[in-house]
N, C-alpha and C positions, 0 to 999 in steps of 0.2 A: 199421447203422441209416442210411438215408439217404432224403429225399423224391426219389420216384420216381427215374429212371435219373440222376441228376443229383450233383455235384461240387459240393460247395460253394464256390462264385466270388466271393461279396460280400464275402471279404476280413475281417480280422479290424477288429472294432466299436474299437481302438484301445489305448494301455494302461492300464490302471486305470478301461475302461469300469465304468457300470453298469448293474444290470438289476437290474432289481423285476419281480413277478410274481403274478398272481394267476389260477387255473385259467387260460383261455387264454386270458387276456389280457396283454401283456408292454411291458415300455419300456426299450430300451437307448440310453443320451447318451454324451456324452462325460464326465470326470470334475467338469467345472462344472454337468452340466446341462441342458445344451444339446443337440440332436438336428441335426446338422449336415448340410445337403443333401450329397447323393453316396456316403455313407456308408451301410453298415447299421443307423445309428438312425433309430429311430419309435416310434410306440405303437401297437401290433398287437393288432385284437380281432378273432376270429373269421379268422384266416388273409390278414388283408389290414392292409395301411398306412394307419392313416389321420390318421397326424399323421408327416410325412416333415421338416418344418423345427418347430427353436421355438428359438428363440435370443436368450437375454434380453440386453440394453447398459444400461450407467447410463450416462448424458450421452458417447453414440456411442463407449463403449469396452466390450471383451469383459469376462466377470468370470473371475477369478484365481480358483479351488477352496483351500482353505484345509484344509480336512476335508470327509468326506463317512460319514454313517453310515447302513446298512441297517436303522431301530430293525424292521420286521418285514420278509416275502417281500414283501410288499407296498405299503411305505412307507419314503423317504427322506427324510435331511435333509442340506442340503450348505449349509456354511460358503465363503460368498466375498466377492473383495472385486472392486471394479473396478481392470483392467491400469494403475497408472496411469503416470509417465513413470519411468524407471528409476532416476533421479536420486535418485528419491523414496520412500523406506521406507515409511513411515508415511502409509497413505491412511485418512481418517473416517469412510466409509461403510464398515458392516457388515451384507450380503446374505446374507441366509437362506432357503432355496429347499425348503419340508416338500412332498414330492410323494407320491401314491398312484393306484392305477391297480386299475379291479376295470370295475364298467360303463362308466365313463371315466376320462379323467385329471384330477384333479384338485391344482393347484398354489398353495399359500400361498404370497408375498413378503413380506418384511419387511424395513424397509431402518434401520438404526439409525444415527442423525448421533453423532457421539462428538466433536464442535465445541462450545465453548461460547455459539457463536452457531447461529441459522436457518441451513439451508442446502437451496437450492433444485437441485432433479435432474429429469433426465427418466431414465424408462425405457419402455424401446421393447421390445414381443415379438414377433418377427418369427414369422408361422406360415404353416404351407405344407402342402397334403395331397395326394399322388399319389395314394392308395388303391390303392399298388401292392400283388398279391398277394403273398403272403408267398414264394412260388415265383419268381416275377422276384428279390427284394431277395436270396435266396436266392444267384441265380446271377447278380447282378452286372447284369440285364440290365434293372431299372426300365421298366415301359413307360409312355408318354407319358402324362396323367392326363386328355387331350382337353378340352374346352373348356370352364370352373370360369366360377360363376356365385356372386360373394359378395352378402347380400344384409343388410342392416342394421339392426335396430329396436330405439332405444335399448340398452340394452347387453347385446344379443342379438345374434350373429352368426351367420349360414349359409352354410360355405361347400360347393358342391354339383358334382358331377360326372356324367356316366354315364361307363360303360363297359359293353362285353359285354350292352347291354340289361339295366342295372341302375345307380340311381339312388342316389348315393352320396352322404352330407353329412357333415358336422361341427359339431355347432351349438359355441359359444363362447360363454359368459358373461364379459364381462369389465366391473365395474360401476365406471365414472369415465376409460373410457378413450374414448379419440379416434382413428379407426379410419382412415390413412393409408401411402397404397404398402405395403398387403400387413402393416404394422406396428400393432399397439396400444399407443398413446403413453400415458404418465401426464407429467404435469407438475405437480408435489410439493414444497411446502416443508414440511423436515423440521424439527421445532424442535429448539431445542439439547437435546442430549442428549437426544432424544425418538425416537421410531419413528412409520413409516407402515407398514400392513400393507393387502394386498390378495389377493383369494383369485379368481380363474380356474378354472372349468370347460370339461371339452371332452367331448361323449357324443356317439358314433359313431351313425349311422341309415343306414337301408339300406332301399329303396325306401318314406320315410318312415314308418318303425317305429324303435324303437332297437334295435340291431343284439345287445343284452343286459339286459334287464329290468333297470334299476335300483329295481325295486319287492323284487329280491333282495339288494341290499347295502345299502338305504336311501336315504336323499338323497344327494347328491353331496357328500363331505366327510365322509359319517360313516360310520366303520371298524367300526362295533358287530358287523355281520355278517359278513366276512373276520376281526375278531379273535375274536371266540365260537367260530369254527370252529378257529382257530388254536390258543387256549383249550385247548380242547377236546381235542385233537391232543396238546398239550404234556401234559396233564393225565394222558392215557391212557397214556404213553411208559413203557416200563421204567424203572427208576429203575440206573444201572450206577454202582457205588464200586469202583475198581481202583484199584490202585499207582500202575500206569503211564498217567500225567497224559496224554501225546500220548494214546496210545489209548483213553481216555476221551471227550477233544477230541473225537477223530475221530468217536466213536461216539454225541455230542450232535449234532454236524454233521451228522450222515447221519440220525437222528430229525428235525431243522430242517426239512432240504433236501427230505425225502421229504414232507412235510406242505405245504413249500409247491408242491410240483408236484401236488397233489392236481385232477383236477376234477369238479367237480358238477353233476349233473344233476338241472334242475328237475323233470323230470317222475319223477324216481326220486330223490328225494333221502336215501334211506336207503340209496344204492347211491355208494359213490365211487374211481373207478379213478386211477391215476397216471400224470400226461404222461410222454412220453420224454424230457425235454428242452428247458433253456435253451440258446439261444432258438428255433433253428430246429424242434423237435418238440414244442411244446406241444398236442396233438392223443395221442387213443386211437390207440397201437398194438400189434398182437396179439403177438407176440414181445417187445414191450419188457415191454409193459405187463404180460405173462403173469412172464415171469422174476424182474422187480421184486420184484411183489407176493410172488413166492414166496421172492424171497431176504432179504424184508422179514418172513416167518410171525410174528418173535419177537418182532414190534414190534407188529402188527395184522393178524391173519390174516384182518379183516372186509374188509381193502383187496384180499385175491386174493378174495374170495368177490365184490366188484363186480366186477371186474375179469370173472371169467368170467361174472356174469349178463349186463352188458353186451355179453357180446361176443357169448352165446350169441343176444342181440335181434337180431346181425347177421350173425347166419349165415346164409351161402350157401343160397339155393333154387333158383337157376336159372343156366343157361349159359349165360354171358353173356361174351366173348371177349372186348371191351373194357373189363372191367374187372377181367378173370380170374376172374372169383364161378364157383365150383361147388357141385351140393350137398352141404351140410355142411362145406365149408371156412372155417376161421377167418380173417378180415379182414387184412390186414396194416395197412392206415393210415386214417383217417379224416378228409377235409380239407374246409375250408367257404369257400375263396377261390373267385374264378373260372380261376384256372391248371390247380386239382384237375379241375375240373367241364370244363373245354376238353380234358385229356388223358382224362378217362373217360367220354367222350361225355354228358353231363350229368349225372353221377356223381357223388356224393362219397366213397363207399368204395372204396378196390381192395384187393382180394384177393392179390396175388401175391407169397404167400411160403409154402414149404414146410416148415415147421417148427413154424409157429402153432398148426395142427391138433391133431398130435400131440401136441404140451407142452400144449395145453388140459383132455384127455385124464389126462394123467398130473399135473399141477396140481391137478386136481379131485380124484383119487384122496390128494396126498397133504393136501390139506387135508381130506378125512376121517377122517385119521389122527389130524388135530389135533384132532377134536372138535365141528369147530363148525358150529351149526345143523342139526343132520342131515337135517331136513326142508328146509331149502335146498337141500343138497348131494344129495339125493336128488332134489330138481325137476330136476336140473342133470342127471341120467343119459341122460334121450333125447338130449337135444345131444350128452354124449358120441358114445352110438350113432350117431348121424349124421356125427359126425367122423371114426369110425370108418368108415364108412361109403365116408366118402370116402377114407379111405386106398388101399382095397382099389378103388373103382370108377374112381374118378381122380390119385390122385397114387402108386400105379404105375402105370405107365401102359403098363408091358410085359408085367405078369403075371408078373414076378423075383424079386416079394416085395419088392422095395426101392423107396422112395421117392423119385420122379426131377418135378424142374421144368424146365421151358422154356417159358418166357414166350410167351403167344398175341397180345401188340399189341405192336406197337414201340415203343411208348409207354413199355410195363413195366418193370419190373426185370430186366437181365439174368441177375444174380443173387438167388436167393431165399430165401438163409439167412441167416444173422446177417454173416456177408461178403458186404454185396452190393452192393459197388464192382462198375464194369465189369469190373475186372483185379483182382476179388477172390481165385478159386480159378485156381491156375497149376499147371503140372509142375514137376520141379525145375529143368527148365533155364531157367524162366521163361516159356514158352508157355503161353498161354490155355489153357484146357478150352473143350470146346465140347460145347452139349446135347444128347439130354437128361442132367442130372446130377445125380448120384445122391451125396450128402455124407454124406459118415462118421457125422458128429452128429446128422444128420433123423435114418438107423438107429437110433441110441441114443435118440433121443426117441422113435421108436416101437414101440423095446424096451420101454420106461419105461410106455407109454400100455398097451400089451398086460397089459402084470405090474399094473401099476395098476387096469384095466376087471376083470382076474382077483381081484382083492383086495378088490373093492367087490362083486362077484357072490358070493364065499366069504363077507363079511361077511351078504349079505344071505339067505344059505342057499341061494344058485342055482348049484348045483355045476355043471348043465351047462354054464352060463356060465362059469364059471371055468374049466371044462376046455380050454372052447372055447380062450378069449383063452391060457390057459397054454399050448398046442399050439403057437400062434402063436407064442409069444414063443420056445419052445425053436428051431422051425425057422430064424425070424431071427435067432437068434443062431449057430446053427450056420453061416447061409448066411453073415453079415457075415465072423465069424474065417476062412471060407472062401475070400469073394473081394476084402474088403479088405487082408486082411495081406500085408505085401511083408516074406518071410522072411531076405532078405537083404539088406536096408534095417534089419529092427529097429524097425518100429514098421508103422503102418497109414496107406492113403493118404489122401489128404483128399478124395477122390470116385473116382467111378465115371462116367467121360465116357458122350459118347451113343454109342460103341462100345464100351464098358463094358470096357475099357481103366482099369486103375487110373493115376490122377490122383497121381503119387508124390513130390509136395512135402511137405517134414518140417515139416508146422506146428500150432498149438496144438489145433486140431479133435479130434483124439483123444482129448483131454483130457477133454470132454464125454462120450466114449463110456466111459471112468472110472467117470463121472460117475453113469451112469446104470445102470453095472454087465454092461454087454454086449460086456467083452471077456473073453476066456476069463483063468481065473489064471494060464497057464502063460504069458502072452504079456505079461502086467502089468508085471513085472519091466522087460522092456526097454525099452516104452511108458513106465515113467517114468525108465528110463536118458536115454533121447534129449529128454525133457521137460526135465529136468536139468543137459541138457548146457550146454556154453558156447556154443553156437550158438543153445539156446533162454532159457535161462534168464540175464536179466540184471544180477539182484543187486535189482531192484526187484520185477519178476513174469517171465511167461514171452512172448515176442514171439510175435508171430499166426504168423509166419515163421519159420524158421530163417535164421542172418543168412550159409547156405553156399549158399543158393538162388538160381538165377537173378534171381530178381523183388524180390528185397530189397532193402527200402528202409526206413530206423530209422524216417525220416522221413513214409514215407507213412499213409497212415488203414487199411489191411489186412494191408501186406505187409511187416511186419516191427515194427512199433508196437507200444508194450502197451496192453491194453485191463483196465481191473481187475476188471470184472465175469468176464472170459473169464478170468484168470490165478484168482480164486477159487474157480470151477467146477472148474477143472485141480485146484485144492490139494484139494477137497474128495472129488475122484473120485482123488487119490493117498491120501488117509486111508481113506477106505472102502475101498481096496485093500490096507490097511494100511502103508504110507509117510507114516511118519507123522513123520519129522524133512523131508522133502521139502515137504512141507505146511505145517509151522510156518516151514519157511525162506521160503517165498511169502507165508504170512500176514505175518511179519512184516518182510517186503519191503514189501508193498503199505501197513505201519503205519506205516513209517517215511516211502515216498514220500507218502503223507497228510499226513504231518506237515512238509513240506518246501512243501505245497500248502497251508497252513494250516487242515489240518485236512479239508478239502473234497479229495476224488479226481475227478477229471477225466474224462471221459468216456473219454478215452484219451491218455496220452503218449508221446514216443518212443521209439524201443528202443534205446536207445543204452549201451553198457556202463558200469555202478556204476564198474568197475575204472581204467576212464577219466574219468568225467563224475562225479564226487561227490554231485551233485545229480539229481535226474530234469531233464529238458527236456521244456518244454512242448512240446504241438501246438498251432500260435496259434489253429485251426478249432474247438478243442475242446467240446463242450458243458458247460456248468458253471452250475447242479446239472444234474444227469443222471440219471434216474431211478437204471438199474443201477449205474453210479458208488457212487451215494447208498447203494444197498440193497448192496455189494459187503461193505464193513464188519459189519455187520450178519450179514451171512453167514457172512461168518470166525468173530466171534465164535461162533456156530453150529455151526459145522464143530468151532472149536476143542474146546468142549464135547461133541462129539460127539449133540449131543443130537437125538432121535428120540421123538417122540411116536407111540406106537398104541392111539389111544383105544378102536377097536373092540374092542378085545381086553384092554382095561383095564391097558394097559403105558407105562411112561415108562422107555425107555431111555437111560440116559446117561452115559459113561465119558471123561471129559477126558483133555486132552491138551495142558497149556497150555505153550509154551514156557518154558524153565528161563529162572527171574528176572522171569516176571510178575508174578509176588508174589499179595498176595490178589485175590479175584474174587468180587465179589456183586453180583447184578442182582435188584434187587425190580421187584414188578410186571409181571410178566413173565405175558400172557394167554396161559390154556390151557384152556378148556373152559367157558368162562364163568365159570373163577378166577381168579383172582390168584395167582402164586406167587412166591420167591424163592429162587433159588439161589445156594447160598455153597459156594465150593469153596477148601480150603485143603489146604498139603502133607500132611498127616494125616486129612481127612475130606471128604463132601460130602454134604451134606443141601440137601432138596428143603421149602421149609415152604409150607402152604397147599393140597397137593395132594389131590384128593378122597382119599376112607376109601378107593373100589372102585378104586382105579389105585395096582397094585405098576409099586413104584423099582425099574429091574432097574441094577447100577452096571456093566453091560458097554455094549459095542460093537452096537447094531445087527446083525443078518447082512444079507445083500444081498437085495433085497425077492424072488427066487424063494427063497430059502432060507426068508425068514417065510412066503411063501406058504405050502411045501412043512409048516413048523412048524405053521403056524393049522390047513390040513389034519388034523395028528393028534392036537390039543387038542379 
């Protein structure tokens, strides 16, 4: 995951940053509070900066952080006092800093005298706005904010900029202060043992409009409509009782973290898809956003059913080379600063990633499985078709059968699958690939989309259909085991250069294609040999890299890291191949580095061996919450249970596999069809309560979806 061709340069926000959150809108300070020039703190709405300083002083001294609590994603409260001489333990004044952030930021102070006399204080807010785009503060590179016009009426402030031929403000409420070199002064006598409180607004405008309706969260200060939704979120959540206390944690964590990355769209607000990411990917994207949702089914299967309406609102119509759009291609990102709109020739979508499409494709297939809304999911079939559409007309692009990208603007992403660092896809010796390239995974995703379009044709009675897309799938999988496999390697390469040249670096990619059931079984075996090995596998999950490769590095964001989302996919496509102590060992790798993360997994950490490093090590760049992070857990549990819903055919298949010393396992609430259900799974039984009268419990294993195919066929 990364914006546009670009490295993240701004440097990490510091330690014990925070960051509040509400759809995209975001604020990350330092651990008092404070948003410090030079740094990656601000408060970002709509893909731009527009609070770059705010740095509160009681009588010209910084404040000391004491505590700091996240009571929601979108409200802080942070305990401080003023630095005062070191000599000196016990300082009087106790600062209290309740901050929240949704159409703007809004910050309550309270300053408490704990003297049994008056005691007189000044405080000063120092605030400052680049309205740098989020793509500058990104890469470190801030652009100048050009010539800022403050303007003053009573306790109403504006301060205003253009850029890029667009007129940027900040209004400020700040009521009883005195407005001097850039600072808002209070001068306050506190009585003894009394308190002063004062509360500060800041709402973003943009060629004077507000840059987010606050007629959708209420006044400024009241949470009613971020918490109702929160609410609501929380209300709906499975309800999970385990043994095991960490993995419980983890798996409230990862309900929290997915709800607060949620965003909403006023013009469809029955529709709500999941950012990719704190802090830099709060914005729809087609890949993140698709996998999320889907690794999230067992939490809110309504969240991939947004997920693909929206994205089908933006599917590709026309050829358009700077922005990479074709017809019926799925989006890759969606950005609203001016950095997005200058690299996509006045743009805000681009298209360029090759994987989107596909998984959109095969998404929509399996949440027909699950039951829900059929008449949605049926709206949803022409987009399919046109995804499809495009596989075949443009994303091959040689007529190979295989699905190959290379970037049409220089602008783009060099690479356009879920590795899409510059020096993401290498050989073994560590040499580049060069395009066009053809990755192992897009194949298995549009194995997956083929057998999926085939199984919503057979549901719907359109046998022709089905034949069609079944045909397809059998040749492409014949063609991949054909010219991906390197027989004397023991596993498959990670592409297919633009000489179609296999790409023979040993890394986690394969794992996907597991995943998705498109490597033949004779070849599974050794595919999870080499998954396994001590060159891939950690002791926490499985590294993007082998650590015998050329290009490896524990350290960096591709080429040898672990990613949790990616180590999941691996363990889930080793159990559906049935490797199924392989799988528990990953699951309960990635439960443990969770719990060493406090609960919350990381967008990705380093690969660095259990056997040496006792602990996982961070990546300091890392996203955190992070959509797939978040929904990774969620998944496992999923995997673990084996469980497989096929509603079209009135089946719930599910056959556990919980690693020995889980102990008990019951999750209520668990939507499936516009039910409720609850499954308890203990060493002698497992029952399913709540599940309609017409849906037989089958207690096996899933077959691999050409196999149900081949089954539904002769029912």
């Amino acid at each position: 995951m990364s914006g546009w061709n670009t490295d993240n340069a701004a440097g990490p926000a510091g330690a014990r940053a925070l960051t509040i959150l509400d759809g995209s809108s975001f604020c990350i300070t330092a651990p008092n509070g404070d948003m410090i020039s030079g740094s990656p703190h601000g408060a970002f709405f709509h893909d731009t900066r527009y609070i770059s300083t705010w740095n509160l002083t009681i009588d010209d001294l910084p404040l000391e952080v004491l505590a700091s609590t996240v009571q929601d994603p979108f409200r802080a409260l942070l305990v401080c006092r003023a630095c005062g001489p070191v000599e000196r333990a016990d300082i009087p004044l106790l600062i209290e800093r309740e901050r929240s952030i949704g159409a703007g930021l809004t910050e309550t102070i309270t300053v408490e005298n704990h003297l049994a006399v008056p005691k007189n204080c000044t405080l000063a807010l120092t605030v400052n706005a680049d309205f740098a785009d989020l793509f500058e503060v990104k890469n470190g590179r801030p652009a100048s904010p050009g010539k800022q016009q403050f303007n003053v009426a009573g306790d109403n402030f504006l301060l205003e900029s253009e850029r890029a031929g667009r007129r940027y403000g900040l209004a400020i409420r700040a009521v009883g202060a005195v407005f001097e070199g850039g600072r808002f002064i209070f001068s306050q006598t506190i009585p003894a043992q009394g308190t002063w409180t004062v509360t500060l607004t800041a709402l973003p405008y943009l060629n004077g409009q507000e840059v987010i309706s606050s007629g959708a969260y209420g006044t400024q200060g009241d949470w009613s409509q971020a918490q109702q939704r929160l609410l609501s979120w929380r209300m709906s959540m499975p309800i999970p009782n385990l043994n095991d206390a960490a993995v419980q944690e983890t798996i409230l964590r990862s309900q929290e973290d997915l709800g607060s990355l949620r965003i909403f769209d006023p013009d469809h607000p029955d529709r709500v898809v999941a950012a990719a990411g704190a802090p830099w990917f709060m914005a729809l994207f087609g890949r993140d956003s698709l996998l999320s949702s889907l690794m999230s089914l067992l939490l809110d299967p309504s969240l991939a059913l947004g997920t693909l309406q929206t994205l089908a609102d933006h599917q590709g119509k026309e050829v358009n080379p700077d922005t990479e759009e074709e017809p019926g291609r799925i989006l890759h990102e969606v950005r609203l600063g001016t950095g997005a709109e200058s690299v996509l020739g006045g743009r805000s979508v681009y298209y360029g990633t090759a994987d989107a499409t596909p998984l959109f494709v095969a998404i929509l297939s399996e949440l027909g499985r699950w039951g829900l809304e059929t008449d949605a999911v049926q709206a949803l079939l022409p987009a399919a078709d046109r995804a499809l559409a495009w596989i075949e007309n443009y994303g091959d692009r040689d007529g190979d059968g295989f699905v190959e990208y290379q970037r049409r603007t220089e602008h783009g992403l060099i690479n356009q699958g879920w590795k899409d660092s510059w020096d993401g896809i290498n050989f073994a010796d560590g040499s580049l690939a060069h395009g066009p390239i053809a990755l192992c995974e897009v194949q298995g995703y549009t194995y997956g989309a083929y057998v999926g379009r085939a199984l919503m044709a057979l549901h719907a009675g359109d046998t022709e259909t089905a034949d069609l897309w079944t045909a397809k799938a059998v040749r492409l999988k014949e063609a991949f085991n054909e010219r991906f496999w390197l027989p004397d390697r023991g596993y498959f390469a990670i592409a297919l250069d633009g000489d179609k040249k296999p790409v023979d670096a040993l890394a986690s990619n394969m794992g996907h294609c597991l995943w998705m059931g498109i490597v033949d079984t004779d070849k599974a075996a050794q595919v999870a040999e080499r998954l396994m090995s001590p060159e891939m596998f950690t002791g926490w999950g499985i590294r993007t890299l082998a650590s015998t490769m050329g290009a490896y590095n524990p350290l960096s964001y591709h080429n040898g890291s672990v990613w949790p989302h990616d180590s999941t996919l691996v363990a889930h496509g080793l159990m559906r191949y049935g490797f199924i102590e392989d799988a528990q060992r990953i699951a309960y790798g990635l439960f443990e580095a969770a719990d060493y993360f406090g609960g919350r997994l990381p967008e990705l950490f380093c690969g660095l061996d259990r056997a040496r490093f006792p602990t996982p090590v961070p990546y300091p760049a890392a996203c955190s919450p992070q959509a797939w992070a978040a929904a990774a857990p969620i998944h496992l549990i999923r995997m673990l249970m084996r469980f497989d819903p096929a509603l079209p055919w009135n089946e719930l298949w599910l056959a556990p596999e919980l690693p020995k010393g889980f102990g008990q396992f019951r999750i209520d609430n668990v939507p499936l069809a516009g039910n409720r259900i609850a499954i308890n799974i203990s060493q002698n039984s497992i029952t399913v309560d709540g599940l309609p009268a017409s849906v037989q419990l089958r207690l096996e294993a899933r077959p691999a979806l050409r196999e149900l195919l081949n089954l539904t066929r002769m029912t």
